[in-house]
N, C-alpha and C positions, 0 to 999 in steps of 0.2 A: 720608488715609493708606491706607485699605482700599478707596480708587476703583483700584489700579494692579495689582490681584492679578489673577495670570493663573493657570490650570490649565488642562493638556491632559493627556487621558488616549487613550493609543493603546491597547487593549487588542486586536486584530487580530494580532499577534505568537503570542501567548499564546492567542490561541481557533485560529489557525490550527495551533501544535504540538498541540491537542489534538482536530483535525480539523475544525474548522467554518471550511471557507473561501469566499470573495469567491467572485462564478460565476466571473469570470474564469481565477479560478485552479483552482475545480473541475472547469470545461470542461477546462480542458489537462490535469489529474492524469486525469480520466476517459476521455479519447482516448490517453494514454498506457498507463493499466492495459489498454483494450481491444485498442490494437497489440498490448502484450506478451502477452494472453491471446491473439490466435488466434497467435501464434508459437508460444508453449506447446504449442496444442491441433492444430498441423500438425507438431510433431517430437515429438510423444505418438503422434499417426495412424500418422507414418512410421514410428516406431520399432517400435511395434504389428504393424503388417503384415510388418515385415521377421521380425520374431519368429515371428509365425502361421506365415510361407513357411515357416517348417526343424517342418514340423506333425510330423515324428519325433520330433524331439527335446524341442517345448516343447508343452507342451499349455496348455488355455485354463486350468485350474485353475492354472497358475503366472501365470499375466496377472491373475488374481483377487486371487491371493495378494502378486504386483508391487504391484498398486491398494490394497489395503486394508491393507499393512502398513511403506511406503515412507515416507512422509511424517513428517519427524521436526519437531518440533512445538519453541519454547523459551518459554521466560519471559522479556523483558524488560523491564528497568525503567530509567526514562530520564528525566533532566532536564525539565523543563515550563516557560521560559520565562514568566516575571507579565509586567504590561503596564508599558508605557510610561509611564512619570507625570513632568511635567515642570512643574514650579512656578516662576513668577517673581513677585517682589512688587519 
């Protein structure tokens, strides 16, 4: 009676929503966030320089003040997927 008892546990679900992922899928999330970081950090440049060119009007203390008080920040909180548990007997 207790020779037919099966358990599989997937637990990869559930470590993955909470960031520990397979390399597979590390490799891609990490070659993703670095495309999107230099895209970022080439329309941050440009945007930068076009600003500096009008040097009358905008001086470097407001590019200080752009950077250090732009970034608005939230809290959230979000479901966490448990693992897979699949029993047969």
């Amino acid at each position: 009676m207790l020779q037919k008892l099966e358990l599989n546990i997937d637990s990869y679900p559930s470590r993955k929503a909470m960031g520990f992922y397979k390399l597979s899928d590390s490799t891609q999330k990490f070659a993703k966030k670095g495309i999107e970081a230099a895209q970022k950090a080439a329309a941050f440049y440009a945007s930068t320089g076009d600003k500096l060119s009008d040097f009358k009007n905008y001086k470097i203390a407001d590019l200080g003040a752009e950077i250090m008080y732009s970034e608005q920040r939230e809290l959230v909180v979000a479901y966490k997927p448990g693992p897979n548990i699949d029993f047969k007997a």
